[in-house]
DRENZA-205325 format. One record per residue (C-alpha): x, y, z. Coordinates in steps of 0.1 Angstrom, whole numbers, plus 5000, padded with zeros to 4 digits. Layout:
XYZ;...
END
This chain:
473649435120;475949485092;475349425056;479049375050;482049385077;485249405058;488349315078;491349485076;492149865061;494849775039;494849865006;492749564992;490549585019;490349985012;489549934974;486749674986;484949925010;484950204984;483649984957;480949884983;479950224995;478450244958;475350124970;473050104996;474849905021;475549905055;479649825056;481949835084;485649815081;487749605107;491249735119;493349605146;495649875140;495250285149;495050385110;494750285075;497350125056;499349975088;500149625079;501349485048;500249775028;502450055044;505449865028;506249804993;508249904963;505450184953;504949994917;502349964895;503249624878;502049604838;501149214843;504049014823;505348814854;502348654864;501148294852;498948344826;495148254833;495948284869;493548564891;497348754893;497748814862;493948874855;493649174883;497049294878;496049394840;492849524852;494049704881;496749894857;494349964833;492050124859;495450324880;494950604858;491550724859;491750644898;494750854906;492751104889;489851084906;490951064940;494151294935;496951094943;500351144916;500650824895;502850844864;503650564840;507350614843;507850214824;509849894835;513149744823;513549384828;517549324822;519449044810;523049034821;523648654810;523648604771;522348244774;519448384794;518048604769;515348324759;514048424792;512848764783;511348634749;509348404775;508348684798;506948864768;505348594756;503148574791;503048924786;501148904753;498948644765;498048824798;496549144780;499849364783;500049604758;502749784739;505949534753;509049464735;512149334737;515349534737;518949474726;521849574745;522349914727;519050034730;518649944767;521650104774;520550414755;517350394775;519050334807;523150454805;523750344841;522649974834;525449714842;527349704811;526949324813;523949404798;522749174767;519149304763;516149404783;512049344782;510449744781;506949754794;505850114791;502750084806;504249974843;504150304866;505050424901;502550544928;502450644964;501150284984;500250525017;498150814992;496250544975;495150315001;494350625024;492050804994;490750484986;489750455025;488750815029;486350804999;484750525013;484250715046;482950985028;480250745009;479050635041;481550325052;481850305090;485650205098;486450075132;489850125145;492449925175;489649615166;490849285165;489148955155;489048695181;487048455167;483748385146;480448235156;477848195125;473648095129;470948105104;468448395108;465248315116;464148595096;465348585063;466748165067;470548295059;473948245074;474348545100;478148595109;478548715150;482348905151;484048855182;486649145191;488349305219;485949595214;482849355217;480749145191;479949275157;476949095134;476749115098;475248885069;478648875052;482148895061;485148995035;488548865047;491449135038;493349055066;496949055050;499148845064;496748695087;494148635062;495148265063;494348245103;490648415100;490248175071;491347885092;488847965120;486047895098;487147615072;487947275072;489847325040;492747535055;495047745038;498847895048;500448275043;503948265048;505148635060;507748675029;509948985042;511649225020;514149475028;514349805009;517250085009;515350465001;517950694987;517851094989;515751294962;519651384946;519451034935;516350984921;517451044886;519550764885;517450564866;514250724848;512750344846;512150054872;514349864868;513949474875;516349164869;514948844856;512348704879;512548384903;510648164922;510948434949;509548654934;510248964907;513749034923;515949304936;514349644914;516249994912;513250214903;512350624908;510050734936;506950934928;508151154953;511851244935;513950984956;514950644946;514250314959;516249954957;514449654970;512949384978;514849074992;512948815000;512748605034;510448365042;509948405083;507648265110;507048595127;503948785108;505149105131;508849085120;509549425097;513149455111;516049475087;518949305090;522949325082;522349025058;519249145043;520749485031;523749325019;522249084998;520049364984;523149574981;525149294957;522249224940;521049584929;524449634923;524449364895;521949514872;522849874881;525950044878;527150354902;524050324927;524950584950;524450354982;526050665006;522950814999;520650615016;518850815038;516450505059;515950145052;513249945060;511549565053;507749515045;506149175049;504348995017;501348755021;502848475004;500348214999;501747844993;500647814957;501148174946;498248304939;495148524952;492748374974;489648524961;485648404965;483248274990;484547965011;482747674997;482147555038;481847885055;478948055030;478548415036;482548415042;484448635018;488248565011;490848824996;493448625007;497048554994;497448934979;501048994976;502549154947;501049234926;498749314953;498849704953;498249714917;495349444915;493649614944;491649844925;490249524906;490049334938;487849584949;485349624914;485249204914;484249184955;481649494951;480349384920;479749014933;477749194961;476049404938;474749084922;474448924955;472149164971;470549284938;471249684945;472549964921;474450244925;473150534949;472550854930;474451054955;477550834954;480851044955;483750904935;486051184934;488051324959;490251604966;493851534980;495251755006;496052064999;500152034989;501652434979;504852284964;502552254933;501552604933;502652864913;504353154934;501553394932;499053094945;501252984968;501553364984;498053414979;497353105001;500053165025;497553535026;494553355030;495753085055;499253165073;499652815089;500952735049;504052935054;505152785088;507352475077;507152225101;509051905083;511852105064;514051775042;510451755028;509052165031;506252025046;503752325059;501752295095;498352395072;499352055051;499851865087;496352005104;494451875068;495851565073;494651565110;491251715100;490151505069;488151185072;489650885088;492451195094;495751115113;496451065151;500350975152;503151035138;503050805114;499850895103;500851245098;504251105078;501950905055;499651165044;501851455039;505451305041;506651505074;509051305086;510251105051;513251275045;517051335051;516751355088;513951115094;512051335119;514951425140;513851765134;510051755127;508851535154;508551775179;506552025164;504051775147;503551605185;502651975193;500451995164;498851685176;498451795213;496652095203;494351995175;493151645192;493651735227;495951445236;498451485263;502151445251;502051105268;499550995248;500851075217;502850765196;504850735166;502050425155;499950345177;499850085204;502450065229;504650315202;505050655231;507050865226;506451065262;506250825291;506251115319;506751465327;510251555339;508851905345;506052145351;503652145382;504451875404;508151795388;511351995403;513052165375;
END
């Protein structure tokens, strides 16, 4: 019997469990996946938004603020880079600049501090490879850019570390709930395909599908449209392009096409935005990378689109009135929702997470353990090291001079951390997240083989067993040599 079963190991689901595992709690994490930060999370534009778009009053616009003001101290104290690199919003219509006066406006009312508004010479002073149909531009200096994978994954290890249980490949079937006859309370009975799960509360991060775990327990129902959004990610050479993120005017769609720096050096244009039926669908399209094409193209001038070294498409919970889901189901008590989180999801997460644990702080009348961890220390990376600590590591522990991933100079001692740490990695994928083997100009055509060696050795999986993801994702299917095989 669980205290708290959170479901799902995305990043609001992450920030929840580590803001539970401050007290004395029994808390299990749901994941139908193989890892952390495998849904909706694992694809994004990597922005930490400063809170001018949303409505104002709206739970958007409250936990975005919050969660920027918090990004700091929390990249901090879990390692992870976060800089506040500021955002651009640009005006290429004169008779649309009343629009940005209207953004800052909502700005100003949401809590956002330090924004102006820009004329055309000092945007373009800013930013010399705006479109030079450039009339003037909103400057938020407190937006920033942070790795999505690095966050959600130390926000899920620190949890781990605290004591959260997280149970992976475990998918919700259905719910049952009874009263206990001990303490006269709802009692929630999880039904899986790894068996039943009890707990006296249930928290609902369940992305994309949060609307269809909702639905099995309310009359009042709810609907998450999977809104997809193709991205282009250009080589580290580019990343200078721009220094800012920058954004066009928003729509109803959303923020809009953005042209924005990596925290990792490269640079990334994206979202479009696609409403589709399938919650699974992350494949790009011809269309979908066209219309991001003319549209980044518009704001930005000389994007250097030959550069582009992958593309990709992440899915957004888009919930049918725009905005967060968030609070006990009036007919379903004991029920949890963090539904509807799509941008600015990865930025509110963080105060997601300090609202749902401190409502169950209330809720079950607890404080804070006095062994409680909140730090953590990020993997272990020797491109940040001088030259005399980096040979005086490479001394200590040769496995940090073998390069395995080389478009990235990622080291096999950086790969068996990743593999070794809590909640550590067990695919490909999982080893690309952590420690970006695999993320650069070649895409793993050249890595691959040795970190599926890594893997075989450190875990003990047989080569067929190994998968870029997960699931059905093999890379092996058989030997074609070796005993029993003709050579």
């Amino acid at each position: 019997m669980y205290d708290v079963v959170v479901i799902g190991a995305g990043v609001t689901g992450s920030a929840v469990a580590r803001e539970l595992s401050r007290y004395p709690l029994n808390v299990c994490v749901l994941e139908k996946a193989e890892d952390v930060c495998c849904g909706t999370s694992k694809a994004n534009s990597a922005i930490v938004h400063a809170g001018f778009d949303a409505a104002e009053g709206s739970l958007m616009a409250r936990f975005n603020v919050r969660g920027n003001e918090m990004m700091g101290q929390l990249a901090e104290d879990l390692d992870i880079p976060f800089r506040r690199n500021g955002a651009m919003v640009v005006c290429i219509h004169k008779e649309a600049l009343g629009g940005l006066q209207e953004l800052y406006d909502r700005g100003i009312a949401n809590g956002v501090k330090e924004l102006r508004i820009l004329n055309r010479e000092e945007a373009l002073e800013m930013e010399p490879n705006l479109s030079e149909n450039t009339q003037g531009a909103l400057y938020a200096p407190t937006s920033g850019i942070i790795c999505p994978f690095m966050l959600n994954i130390a926000m899920a290890e620190n949890a781990a570390v605290n004591g959260v249980e997280f149970r992976f490949n475990t998918k919700v079937r259905s719910f049952e709930s009874h009263i206990c006859e001990k303490c006269g309370e709802p009692v929630w009975t999880i039904h899986t395909n790894n068996g039943d799960v009890q707990t006296r509360y249930v928290v609902n991060a369940a992305g994309v599908y949060a609307d269809e775990l909702h639905n099995m327990v309310s009359a009042d129902k709810i609907h998450i449209t999977a809104r997809r959004g193709d991205y282009c990610l250009l080589d580290h050479e580019c990343g200078d392009h721009v220094k800012h993120t920058i954004f066009p005017q928003p729509t109803k769609l959303g923020k809009g096409v953005l042209v924005s720096p990596t925290i990792h050096g490269n640079l990334i244009v994206g979202p479009t935005a696609v409403d589709i039926e399938n919650k699974e669908g992350t494949n790009t399209t011809a269309a979908g990378i066209a219309d991001l094409i003319e549209k980044s193209t518009s704001h930005v001038r000389n994007l250097p689109l030959r550069s582009v070294i992958t593309s990709f498409a992440g899915l957004r919970a888009h919930e049918d009135h725009h905005e967060f889901i968030i609070g006990e189901v009036k007919d379903a008590p004991h029920f949890f929702d963090c539904a509807g989180i799509e941008s600015p999801g990865l930025t509110s997460s963080p105060a997601i997470g300090e609202y749902v644990g401190g409502w169950f702080k209330e809720r079950f009348g607890v404080e804070q353990k006095e062994d409680w961890i909140g730090t953590r220390k990020g993997i272990t990376d020797p491109k940040t090291m001088s030259f005399e600590e980096r040979a005086a590591l490479i001394k200590e522990k040769p496995a940090f001079g073998r390069i395995i991933c080389r478009c990235e100079s990622v080291s096999e001692g950086e790969i068996l951390e990743a593999i070794h740490r809590p909640l550590g990695a067990k695919s490909l994928d999982g080893v690309k997240r952590r420690v970006r083997a695999g993320m650069g100009r070649c895409q793993a055509g050249f890595c691959s083989p040795r970190v599926m060696e890594i893997l075989h050795n450190e875990l003990g999986l047989d080569y067929e067993e190994i998968t870029k993801s997960g699931g059905h994702s093999n890379l092996v299917f058989e030997k074609t040599k070796g005993e029993g095989r003709e050579s």
